[in-house]
RODO-2510 file (C-alpha; in nm, 4 decimals, decimal comma):
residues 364
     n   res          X          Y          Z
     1     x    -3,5132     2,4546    -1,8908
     2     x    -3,3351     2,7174    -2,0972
     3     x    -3,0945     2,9870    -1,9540
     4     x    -3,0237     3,2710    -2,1694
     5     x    -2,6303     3,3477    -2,2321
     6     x    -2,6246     3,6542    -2,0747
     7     x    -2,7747     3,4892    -1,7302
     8     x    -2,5359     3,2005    -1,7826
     9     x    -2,2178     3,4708    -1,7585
    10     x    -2,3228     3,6442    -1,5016
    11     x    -2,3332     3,3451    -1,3045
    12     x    -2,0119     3,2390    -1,4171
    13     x    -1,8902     3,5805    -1,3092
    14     x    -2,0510     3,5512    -0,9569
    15     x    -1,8475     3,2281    -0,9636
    16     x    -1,5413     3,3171    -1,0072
    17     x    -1,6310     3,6383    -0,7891
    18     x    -1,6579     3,3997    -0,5048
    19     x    -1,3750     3,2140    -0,5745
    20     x    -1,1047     3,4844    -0,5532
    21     x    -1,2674     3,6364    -0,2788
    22     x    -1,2682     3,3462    -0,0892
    23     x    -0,8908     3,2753    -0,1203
    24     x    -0,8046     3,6157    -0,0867
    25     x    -0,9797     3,6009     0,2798
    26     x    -0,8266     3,2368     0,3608
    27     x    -0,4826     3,4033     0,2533
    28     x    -0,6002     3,7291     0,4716
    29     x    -0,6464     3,4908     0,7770
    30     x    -0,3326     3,3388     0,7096
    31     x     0,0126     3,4548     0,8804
    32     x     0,1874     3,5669     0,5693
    33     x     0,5593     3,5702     0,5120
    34     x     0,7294     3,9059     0,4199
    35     x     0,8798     3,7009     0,1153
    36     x     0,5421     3,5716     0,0431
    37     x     0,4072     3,9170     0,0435
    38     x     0,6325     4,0136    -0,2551
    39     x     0,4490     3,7786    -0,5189
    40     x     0,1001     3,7817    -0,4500
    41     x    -0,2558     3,8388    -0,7005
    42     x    -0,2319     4,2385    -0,7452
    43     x    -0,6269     4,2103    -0,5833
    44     x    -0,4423     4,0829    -0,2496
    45     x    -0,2424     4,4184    -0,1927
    46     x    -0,5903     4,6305    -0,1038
    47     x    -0,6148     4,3241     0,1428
    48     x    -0,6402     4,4447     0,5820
    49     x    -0,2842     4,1881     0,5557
    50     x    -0,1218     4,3513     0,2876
    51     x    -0,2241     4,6950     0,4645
    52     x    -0,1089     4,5910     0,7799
    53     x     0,2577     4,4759     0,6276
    54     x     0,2721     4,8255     0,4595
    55     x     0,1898     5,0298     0,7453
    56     x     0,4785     4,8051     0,9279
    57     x     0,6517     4,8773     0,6546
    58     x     0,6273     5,2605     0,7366
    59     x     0,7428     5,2667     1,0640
    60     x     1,0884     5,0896     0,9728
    61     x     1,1473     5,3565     0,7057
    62     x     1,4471     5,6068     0,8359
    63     x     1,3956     5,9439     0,8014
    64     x     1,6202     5,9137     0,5156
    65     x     1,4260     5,7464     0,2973
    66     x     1,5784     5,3651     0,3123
    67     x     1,5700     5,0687     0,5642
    68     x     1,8077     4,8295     0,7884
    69     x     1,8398     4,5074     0,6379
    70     x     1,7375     4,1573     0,7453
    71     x     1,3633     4,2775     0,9001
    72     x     1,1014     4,0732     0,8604
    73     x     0,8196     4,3398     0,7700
    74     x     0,5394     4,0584     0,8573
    75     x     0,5986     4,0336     1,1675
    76     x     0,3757     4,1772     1,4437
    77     x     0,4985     4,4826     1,6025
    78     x     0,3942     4,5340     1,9927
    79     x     0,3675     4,8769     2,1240
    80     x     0,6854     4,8639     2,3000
    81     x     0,8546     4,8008     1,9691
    82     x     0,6438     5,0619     1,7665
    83     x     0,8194     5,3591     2,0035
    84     x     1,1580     5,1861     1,9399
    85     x     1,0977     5,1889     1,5886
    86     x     0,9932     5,5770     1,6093
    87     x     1,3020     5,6765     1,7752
    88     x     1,5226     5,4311     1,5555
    89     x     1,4051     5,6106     1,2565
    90     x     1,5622     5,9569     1,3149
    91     x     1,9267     5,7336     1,2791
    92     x     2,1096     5,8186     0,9615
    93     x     2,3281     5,4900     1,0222
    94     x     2,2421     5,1261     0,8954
    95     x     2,0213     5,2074     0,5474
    96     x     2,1562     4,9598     0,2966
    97     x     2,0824     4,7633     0,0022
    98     x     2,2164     4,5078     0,0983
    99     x     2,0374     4,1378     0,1268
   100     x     1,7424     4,2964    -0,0715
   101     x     1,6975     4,5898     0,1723
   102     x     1,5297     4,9201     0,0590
   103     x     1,4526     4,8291    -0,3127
   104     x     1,2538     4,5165    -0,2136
   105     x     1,0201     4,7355    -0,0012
   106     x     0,9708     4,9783    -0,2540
   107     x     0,8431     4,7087    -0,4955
   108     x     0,6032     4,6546    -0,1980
   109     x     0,4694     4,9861    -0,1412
   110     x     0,4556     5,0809    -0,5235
   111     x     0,2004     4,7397    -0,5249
   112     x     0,0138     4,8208    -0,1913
   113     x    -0,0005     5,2182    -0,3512
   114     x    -0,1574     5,0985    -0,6727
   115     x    -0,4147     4,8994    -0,4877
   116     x    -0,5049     5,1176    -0,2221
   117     x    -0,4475     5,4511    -0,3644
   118     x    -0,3174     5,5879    -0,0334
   119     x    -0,1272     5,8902    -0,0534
   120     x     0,0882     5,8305     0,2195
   121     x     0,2571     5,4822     0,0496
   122     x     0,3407     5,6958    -0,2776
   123     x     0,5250     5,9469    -0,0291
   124     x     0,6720     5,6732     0,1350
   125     x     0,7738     5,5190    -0,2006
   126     x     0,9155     5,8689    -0,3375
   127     x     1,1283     5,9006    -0,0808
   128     x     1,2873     5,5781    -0,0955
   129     x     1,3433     5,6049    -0,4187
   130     x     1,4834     5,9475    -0,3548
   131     x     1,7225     5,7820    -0,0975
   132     x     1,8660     5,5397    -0,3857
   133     x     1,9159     5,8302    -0,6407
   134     x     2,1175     5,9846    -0,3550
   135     x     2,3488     5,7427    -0,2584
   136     x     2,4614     5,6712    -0,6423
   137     x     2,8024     5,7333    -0,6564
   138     x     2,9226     5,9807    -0,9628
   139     x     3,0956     5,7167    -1,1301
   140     x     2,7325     5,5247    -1,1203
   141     x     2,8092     5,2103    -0,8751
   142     x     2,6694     5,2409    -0,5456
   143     x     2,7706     5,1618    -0,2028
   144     x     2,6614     4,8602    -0,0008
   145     x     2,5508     5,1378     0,2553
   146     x     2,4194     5,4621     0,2398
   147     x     2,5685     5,7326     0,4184
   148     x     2,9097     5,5622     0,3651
   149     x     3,0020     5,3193     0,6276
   150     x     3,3567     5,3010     0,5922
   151     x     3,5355     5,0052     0,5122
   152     x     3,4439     4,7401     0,2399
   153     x     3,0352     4,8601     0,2798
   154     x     3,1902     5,1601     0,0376
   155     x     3,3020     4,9471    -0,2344
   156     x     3,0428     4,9619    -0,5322
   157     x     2,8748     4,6479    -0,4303
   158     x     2,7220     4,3928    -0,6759
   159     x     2,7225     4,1499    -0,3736
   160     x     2,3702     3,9409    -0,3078
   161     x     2,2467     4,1571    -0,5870
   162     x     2,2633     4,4800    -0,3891
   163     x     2,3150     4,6785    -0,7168
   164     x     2,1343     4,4658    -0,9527
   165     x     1,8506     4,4794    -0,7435
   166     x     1,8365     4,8874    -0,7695
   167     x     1,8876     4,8497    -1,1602
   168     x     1,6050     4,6109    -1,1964
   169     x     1,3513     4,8384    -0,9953
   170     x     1,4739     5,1850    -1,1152
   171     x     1,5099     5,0400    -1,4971
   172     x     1,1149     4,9484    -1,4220
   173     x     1,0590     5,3145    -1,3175
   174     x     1,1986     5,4455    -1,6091
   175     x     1,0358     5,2517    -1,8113
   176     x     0,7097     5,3263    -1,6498
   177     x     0,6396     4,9745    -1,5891
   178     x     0,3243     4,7835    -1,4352
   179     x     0,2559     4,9636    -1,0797
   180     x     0,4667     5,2549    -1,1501
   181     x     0,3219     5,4615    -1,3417
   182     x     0,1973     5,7104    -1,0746
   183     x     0,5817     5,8296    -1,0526
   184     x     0,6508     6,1935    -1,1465
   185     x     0,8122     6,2939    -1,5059
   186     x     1,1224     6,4899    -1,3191
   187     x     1,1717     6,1396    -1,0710
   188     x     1,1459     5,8896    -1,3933
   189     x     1,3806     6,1239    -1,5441
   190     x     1,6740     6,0582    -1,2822
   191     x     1,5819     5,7252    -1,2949
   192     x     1,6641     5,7087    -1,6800
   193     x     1,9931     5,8888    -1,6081
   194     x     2,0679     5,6825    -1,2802
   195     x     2,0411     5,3666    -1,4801
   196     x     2,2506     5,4827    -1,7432
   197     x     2,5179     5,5557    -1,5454
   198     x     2,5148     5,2324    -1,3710
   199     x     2,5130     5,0691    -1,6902
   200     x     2,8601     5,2400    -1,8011
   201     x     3,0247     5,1220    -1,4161
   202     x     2,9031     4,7945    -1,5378
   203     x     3,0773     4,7975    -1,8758
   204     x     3,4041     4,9650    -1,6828
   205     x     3,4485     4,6572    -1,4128
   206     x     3,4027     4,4157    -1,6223
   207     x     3,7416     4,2493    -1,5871
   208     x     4,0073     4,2412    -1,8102
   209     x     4,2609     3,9283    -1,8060
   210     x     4,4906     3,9457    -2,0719
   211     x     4,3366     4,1766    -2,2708
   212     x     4,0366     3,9587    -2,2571
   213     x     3,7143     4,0226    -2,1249
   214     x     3,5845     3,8111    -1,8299
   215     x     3,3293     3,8729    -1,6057
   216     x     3,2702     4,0664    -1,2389
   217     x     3,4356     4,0660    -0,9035
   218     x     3,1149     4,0504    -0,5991
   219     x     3,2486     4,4283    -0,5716
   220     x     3,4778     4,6854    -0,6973
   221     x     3,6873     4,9947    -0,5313
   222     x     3,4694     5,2748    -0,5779
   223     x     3,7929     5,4854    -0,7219
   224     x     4,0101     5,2428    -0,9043
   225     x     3,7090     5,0177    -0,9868
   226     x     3,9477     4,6913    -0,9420
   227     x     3,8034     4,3584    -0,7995
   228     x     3,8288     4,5028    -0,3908
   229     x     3,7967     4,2527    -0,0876
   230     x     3,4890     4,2399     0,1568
   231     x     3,4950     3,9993     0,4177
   232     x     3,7910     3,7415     0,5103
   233     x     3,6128     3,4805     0,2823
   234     x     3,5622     3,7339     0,0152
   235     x     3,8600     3,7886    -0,1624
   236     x     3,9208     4,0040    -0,4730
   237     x     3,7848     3,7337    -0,7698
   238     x     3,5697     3,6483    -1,0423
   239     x     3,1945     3,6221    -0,9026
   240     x     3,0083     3,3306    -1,0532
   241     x     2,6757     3,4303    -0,9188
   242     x     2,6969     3,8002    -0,8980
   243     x     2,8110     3,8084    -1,3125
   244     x     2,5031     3,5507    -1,3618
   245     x     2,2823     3,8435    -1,1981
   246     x     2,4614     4,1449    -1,3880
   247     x     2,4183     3,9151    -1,7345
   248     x     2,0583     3,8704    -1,6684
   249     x     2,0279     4,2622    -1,6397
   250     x     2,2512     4,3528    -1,9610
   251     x     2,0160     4,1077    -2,1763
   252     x     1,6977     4,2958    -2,1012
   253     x     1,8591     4,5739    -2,2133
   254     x     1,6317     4,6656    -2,4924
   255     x     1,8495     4,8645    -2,8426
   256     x     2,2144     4,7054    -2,6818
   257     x     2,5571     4,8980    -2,7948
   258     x     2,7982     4,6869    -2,9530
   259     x     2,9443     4,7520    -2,6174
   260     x     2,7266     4,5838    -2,4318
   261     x     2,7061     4,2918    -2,6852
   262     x     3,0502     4,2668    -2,6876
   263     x     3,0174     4,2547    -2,2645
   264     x     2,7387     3,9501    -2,2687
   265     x     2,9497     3,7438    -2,5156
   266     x     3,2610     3,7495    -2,3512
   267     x     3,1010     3,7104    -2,0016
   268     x     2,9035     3,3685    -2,1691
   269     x     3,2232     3,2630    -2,3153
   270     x     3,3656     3,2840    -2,0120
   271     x     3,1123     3,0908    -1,8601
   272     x     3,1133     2,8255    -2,1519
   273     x     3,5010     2,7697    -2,0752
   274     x     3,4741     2,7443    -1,6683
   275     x     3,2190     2,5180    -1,6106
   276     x     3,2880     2,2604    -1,3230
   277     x     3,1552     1,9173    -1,4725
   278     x     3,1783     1,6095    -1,3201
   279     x     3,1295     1,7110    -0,9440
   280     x     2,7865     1,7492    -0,7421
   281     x     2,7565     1,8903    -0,4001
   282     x     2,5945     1,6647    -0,1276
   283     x     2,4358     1,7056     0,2266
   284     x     2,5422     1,4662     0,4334
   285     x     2,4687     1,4403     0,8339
   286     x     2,6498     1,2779     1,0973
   287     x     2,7418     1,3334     1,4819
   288     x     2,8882     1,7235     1,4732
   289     x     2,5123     1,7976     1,2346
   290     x     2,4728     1,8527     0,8918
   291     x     2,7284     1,8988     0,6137
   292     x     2,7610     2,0236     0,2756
   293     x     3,0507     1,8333     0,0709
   294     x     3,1667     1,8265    -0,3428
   295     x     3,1903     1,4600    -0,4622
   296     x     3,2701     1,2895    -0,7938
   297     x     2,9523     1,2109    -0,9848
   298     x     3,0525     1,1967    -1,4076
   299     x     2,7051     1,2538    -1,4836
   300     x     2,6741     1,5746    -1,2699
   301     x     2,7112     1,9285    -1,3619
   302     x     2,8051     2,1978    -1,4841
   303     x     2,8877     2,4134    -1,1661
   304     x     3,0703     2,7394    -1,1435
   305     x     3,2280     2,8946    -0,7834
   306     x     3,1287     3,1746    -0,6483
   307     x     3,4731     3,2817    -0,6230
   308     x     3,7182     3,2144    -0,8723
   309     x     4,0825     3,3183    -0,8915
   310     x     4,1171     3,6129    -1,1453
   311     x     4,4134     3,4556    -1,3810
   312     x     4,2849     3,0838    -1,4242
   313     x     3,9024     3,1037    -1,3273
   314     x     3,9113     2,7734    -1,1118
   315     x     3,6980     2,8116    -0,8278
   316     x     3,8279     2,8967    -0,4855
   317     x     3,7112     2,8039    -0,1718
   318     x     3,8119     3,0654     0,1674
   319     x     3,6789     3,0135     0,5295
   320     x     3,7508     3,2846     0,8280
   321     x     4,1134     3,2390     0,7773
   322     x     4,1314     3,4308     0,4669
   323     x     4,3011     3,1247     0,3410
   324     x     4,2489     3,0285    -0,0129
   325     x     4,1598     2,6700    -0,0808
   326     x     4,0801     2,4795    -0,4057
   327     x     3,8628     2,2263    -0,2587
   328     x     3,5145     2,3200    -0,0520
   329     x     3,6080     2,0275     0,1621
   330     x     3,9142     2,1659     0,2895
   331     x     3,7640     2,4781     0,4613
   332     x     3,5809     2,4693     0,8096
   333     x     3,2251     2,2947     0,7975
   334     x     3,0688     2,6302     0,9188
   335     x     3,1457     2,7873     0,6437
   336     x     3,0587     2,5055     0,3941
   337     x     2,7169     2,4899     0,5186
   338     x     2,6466     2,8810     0,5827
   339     x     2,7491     2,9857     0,2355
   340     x     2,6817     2,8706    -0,1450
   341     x     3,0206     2,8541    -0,2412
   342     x     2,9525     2,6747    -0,5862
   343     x     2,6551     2,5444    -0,7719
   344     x     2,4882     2,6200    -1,1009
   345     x     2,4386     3,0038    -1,1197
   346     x     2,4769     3,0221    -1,5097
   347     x     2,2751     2,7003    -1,6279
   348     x     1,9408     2,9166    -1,6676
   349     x     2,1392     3,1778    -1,8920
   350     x     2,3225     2,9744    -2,1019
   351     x     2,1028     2,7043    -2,1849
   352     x     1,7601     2,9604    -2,1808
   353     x     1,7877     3,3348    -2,1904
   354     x     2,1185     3,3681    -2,4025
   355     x     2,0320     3,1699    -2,6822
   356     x     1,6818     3,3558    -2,6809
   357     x     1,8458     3,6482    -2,6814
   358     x     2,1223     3,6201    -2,9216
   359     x     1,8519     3,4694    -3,1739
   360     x     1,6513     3,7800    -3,0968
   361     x     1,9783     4,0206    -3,1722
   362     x     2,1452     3,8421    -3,4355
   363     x     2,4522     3,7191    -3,2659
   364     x     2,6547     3,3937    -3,3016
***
C-alpha cells in the first residue's frame, strides 16, 4: 500500500508531537530542582511546574526588586510560609547577588514570560532588573549586597561570580538576546551603559605587579579599587577562578579595544606561567569522615589556587585563622573539604576558548 508524502509527514509530525509532550508531562510529574529549572526545552516553561516555580518565585521577590540568596525556588511553599514570605518582602535588608541570587531568577522569569506571556512575570522581571541598575556603583562595580551592608558585602564583588553573573545577563539584554526581547528601548539602553561601565572597573582592577598586568583579586575596595579582604580565609590575592570567569566575559566581547586585548593576554599569560603541574587533589575517607588532600601525581595537572599571593602567584591556602599556608594540607580539614581551594579553573580557556578567540582576532 502506498502513502502519499504529505500523509507520511504529518504522521511523523504527530510523532514527534507525542513524544515531546509526553516527556514534558513525565518531567511535569516530576519534583524538579530549582537548578534543573534553569536549563530546560523553552516548551517546558508554559509547563503547570515551571508556572508553579515562577509564581514561588514571586512571592520571594522584595519589594525592591531583588531576592535573599541560597532559596530553593522549587520547593513547596505551605500557607504558613506564604504569609511569612508576604511580610518578609517589605524588608529592604538581605537582596544580594551573591551565590547566583537575583540575576539567576531573572533568567527564569524572562523564560517563563516568553512562554506564558503573563504580564505579571515581565513586571516582575523589570523590576529586578531595575534593582541591579540601581545598586551599580558610579565607578561601575557593584556591591555583594544591595542597599549596602557594611563591611566586606560593599566591596565590588567578583566573588562566586556575583558580578559576572549581572554582566552576562544585562550584556544579553542589551544585546536583545533570545527571551529578551520584550524589554523596553529606555531599559536596554541602561543596560548598554551599565555594562559599559562595568567593563572599564574591569579593565581598572586588573592588577598591576611590577608594572605588569596580572589578573583579579575575588573583590576590590569600592574607592581605591585595590585587592580588599572578605572573610578570614579570603585574603587580598590573585583569584584563580574569579579571573577564569571575568576572562570568559572579556572574550565575548564582540569589536574588543586594544585595551581589552591587551587585558585577556596578559591575564592568559599569567595563567600560562602559574600553572600547578604535577599535583592532583584526592578524596580520601577515614574515621573523623571524608577528606580532600593535594598529592604528587607527575602526570597530573595543570591546577591554579584560588588564592594566590599577589607578588609570586603561588597558591595560598587560609583556614578560619586568617593564617596563610602554602600547602592545602596544612589548614583545618573543614575547610579543605567545604571550599575549592585549587583545581583547574583555566584549562577550558586556555586550551579551548582563547585559542578560538585569538585565531578569530588576529592575536599571537
Amino acid at each position: 500500500m502506498r502513502i502519499n508524502f504529505s500523509k507520511r509527514v504529518r504522521v511523523c509530525l504527530l510523532v514527534i508531537f507525542v513524544f515531546v509532550q509526553g516527556n514534558l508531562l513525565a518531567q511535569d510529574s516530576e519534583k524538579i530542582s530549582w537548578r534543573s529549572a534553569q536549563d530546560q526545552p523553552k516548551e517546558w516553561y508554559y509547563s503547570d511546574q515551571a508556572i508553579e516555580i515562577a509564581n514561588n518565585v514571586l512571592l520571594y521577590q522584595h519589594e525592591n526588586g531583588g531576592w535573599l540568596k541560597n532559596i530553593n525556588m522549587a520547593d513547596d511553599i505551605s500557607e504558613e510560609d506564604r504569609k511569612e514570605l508576604e511580610k518578609e518582602r517589605k524588608q529592604k535588608v538581605g537582596t544580594t547577588i551573591d551565590n547566583g541570587a537575583t540575576h539567576t531568577q531573572l533568567r527564569y522569569l524572562a523564560k517563563v514570560y516568553t512562554a506564558s506571556k503573563q504580564e505579571k512575570y515581565k513586571s516582575a522581571f523589570l523590576k529586578g532588573m531595575d534593582f541591579l541598575l540601581e545598586a551599580q556603583y558610579a565607578n561601575g562595580g557593584w556591591p555583594q549586597f544591595y542597599p549596602i551592608r557594611q563591611g566586606y558585602y560593599e566591596h565590588i564583588t567578583y566573588n562566586d561570580g556575583a558580578m559576572m553573573g549581572v554582566m552576562n545577563l544585562l550584556r544579553d539584554i542589551a544585546k536583545q538576546r533570545n527571551q529578551y526581547t520584550f524589554v523596553d528601548k529606555n531599559r536596554v539602553k541602561k543596560a548598554e551603559n551599565a555594562i559599559d561601565k562595568g567593563l572599564e572597573i574591569i579593565l581598572r582592577t586588573q592588577v598591576q605587579v611590577d608594572g605588569k598586568l596580572t589578573i583579579w583579586c575575588a573583590q576590590h575596595d569600592k574607592n581605591t579599587l585595590e585587592p580588599a579582604k572578605a572573610r578570614a580565609y579570603e585574603l587580598p590575592s590573585l583569584s584563580g577562578n574569579e579571573s577564569t570567569q571575568i576572562v570568559e566575559y572579556l572574550l565575548k566581547i564582540e569589536n574588543p579595544s586594544e585595551e581589552v586585548k591587551r587585558s585577556i593576554r596578559s591575564a592568559i599569560s599569567w595563567f600560562q606561567e602559574h600553572k600547578v603541574m604535577g599535583k592532583k587533589v584526592k578524596w580520601t575517607k577515614d574515621s573523623e569522615g571524608r577528606d580532600r588532600i593535594l598529592v604528587e601525581d607527575v602526570n597530573a595537572g595543570p591546577l591554579w589556587g584560588r588564592f594566590n599571593d599577589i607578588e609570586t602567584g603561588k597558591p595560598i591556602f587560609v583556614g578560619r585563622d586568617g593564617k596563610i599556608k602554602y600547602h592545602l594540607n596544612d589548614i583545618e580539614r573543614e575547610r579543605r573539604t567545604g571550599y575549592n581551594y585549587i583545581d583547574d579553573y583555566a584549562v577550558n580557556l586556555l586550551d579551548k576558548k582563547y585559542p578560538k578567540w585569538a585565531e578569530k582576532h588576529g592575536v599571537k
